[in-house]
C-alpha positions in Angstrom: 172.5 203.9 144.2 172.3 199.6 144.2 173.8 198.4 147.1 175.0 195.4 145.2 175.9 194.9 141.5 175.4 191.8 140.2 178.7 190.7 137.8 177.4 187.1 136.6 174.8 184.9 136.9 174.0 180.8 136.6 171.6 178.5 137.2 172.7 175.9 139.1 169.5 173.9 139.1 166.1 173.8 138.0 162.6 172.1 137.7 159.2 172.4 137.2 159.1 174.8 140.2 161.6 176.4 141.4 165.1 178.1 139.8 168.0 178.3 141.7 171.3 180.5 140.3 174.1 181.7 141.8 174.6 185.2 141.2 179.0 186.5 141.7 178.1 190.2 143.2 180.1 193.3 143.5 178.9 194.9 147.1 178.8 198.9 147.5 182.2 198.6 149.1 183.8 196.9 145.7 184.3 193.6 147.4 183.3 190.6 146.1 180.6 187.9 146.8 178.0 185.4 146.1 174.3 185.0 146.6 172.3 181.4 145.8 168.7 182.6 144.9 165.9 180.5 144.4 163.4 181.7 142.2 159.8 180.5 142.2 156.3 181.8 140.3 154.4 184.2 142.0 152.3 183.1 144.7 148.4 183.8 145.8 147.4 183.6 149.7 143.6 183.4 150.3 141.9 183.9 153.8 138.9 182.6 153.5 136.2 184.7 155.8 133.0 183.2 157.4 131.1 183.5 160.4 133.8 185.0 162.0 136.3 182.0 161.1 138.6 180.8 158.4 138.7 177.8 156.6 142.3 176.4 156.6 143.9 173.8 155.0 146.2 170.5 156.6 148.8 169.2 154.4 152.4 167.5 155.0 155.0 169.5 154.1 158.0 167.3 153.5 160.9 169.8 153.6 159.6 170.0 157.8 158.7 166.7 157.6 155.2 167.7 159.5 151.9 168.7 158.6 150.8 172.2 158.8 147.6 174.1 158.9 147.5 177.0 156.7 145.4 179.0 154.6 145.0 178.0 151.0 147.6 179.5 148.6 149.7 178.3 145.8 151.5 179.4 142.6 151.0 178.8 139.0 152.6 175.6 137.2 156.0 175.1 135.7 157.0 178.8 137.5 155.2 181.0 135.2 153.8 184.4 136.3 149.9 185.7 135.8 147.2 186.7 137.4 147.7 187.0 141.1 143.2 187.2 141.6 143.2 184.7 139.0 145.5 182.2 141.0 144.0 183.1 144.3 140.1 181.9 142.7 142.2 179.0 141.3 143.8 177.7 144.5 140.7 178.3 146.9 138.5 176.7 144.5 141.1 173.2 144.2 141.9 173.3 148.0 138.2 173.8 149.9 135.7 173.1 147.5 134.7 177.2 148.0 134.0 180.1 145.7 133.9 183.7 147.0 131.2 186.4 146.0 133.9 189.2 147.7 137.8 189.7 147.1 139.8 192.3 148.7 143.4 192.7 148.3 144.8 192.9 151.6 148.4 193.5 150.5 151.8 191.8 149.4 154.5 189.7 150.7 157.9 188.5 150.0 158.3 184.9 151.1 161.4 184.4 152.0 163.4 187.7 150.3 166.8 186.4 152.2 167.0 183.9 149.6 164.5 183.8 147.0 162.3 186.5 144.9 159.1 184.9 145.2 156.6 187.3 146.1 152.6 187.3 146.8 149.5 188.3 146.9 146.9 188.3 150.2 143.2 188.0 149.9 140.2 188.2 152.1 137.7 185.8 150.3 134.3 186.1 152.0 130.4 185.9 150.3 131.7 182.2 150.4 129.7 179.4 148.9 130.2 175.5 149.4 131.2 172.8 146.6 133.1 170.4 145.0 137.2 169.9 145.3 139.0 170.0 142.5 142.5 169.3 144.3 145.6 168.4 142.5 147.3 164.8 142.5 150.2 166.5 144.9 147.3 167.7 147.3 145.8 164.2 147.9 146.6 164.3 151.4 145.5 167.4 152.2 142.2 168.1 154.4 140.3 171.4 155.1 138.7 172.9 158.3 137.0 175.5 159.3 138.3 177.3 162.7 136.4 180.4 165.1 138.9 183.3 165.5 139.5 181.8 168.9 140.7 179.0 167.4 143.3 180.0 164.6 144.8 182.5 167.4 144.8 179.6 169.7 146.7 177.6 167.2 149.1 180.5 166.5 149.4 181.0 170.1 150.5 177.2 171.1 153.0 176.1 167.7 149.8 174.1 166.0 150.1 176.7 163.2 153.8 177.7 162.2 153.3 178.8 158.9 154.5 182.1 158.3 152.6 183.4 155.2 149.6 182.0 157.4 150.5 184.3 160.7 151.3 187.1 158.2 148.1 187.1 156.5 146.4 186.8 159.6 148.3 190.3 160.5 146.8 191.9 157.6 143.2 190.7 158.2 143.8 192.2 161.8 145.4 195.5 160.4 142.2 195.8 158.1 140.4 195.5 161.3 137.9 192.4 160.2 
């Protein structure tokens, strides 16, 4: 049995990335409400493994108005669904220069499910070898780093990494006991 019935639906706005509608629900209970929901492509996380350390990536992020480390990820243009392996090659490739010989699928994640239906896909990118960017015009400013296991937990530890699709990836590479 849905705990929530959904009795219309419109989008409010849009654009090349993300949807947002406002949805007029029935709860369990017959009452009445409303949920805004944002709805965005799926997305790829990649935690790119060597020597014990990740390579991360610094951008701004203007909705925080800071730059944040986190690990490479990103979701296919003009909100359209594919290939979650597909985007995570993609993304690593663009952001750090770096192909992997090795992907596991750690697991899945919901970005933020209290408000949007974006979901995601973790991997553990290792067998890594070095080349050329290929970074988008959006992701001029963005630099990349590689940091020991000491390091990122460091980061985590003091605020320097905030990200929470980064500390939740991290979880699953510590659950898969790498």
């Amino acid at each position: 049995m849905a705990d929530m019935k959904t009795v219309s639906s419109r989008v409010v706005y849009e654009n090349p990335w993300i949807s947002v509608r406002e949805d007029a629900i029935e709860r369990a209970d017959g009452s009445p409400g409303v949920y805004s929901v944002v709805d965005k492509g799926n997305y790829a996380v990649v935690v790119p493994y060597e020597n014990d350390g990740f390579w991360m990536v610094e951008q701004y992020r203007y909705p925080v108005g800071e730059r944040s480390w986190e690990f490479p990820m990103g979701t296919y243009p003009d909100r359209r669904m594919g290939d979650p392996l597909e985007l995570a090659r993609r993304e690593l490739l663009e952001e750090t220069g770096l192909t992997a010989g090795r992907w596991d699928l750690l697991g899945e994640l919901w970005c933020v499910p209290g408000f949007s239906s974006q979901s995601g896909h973790v991997y553990l990118a290792s067998e890594l070898v070095h080349g050329e960017l290929d970074r988008e015009h959006e992701e001029q400013d963005m630099r990349h780093g590689w940091f020991s296991r000491r390091d990122l937990e460091k980061m985590m530890r003091d605020g320097t990494i905030r990200d929470a699709q980064t500390i939740a990836c991290y979880g699953y590479v510590l659950l898969q006991g790498k």
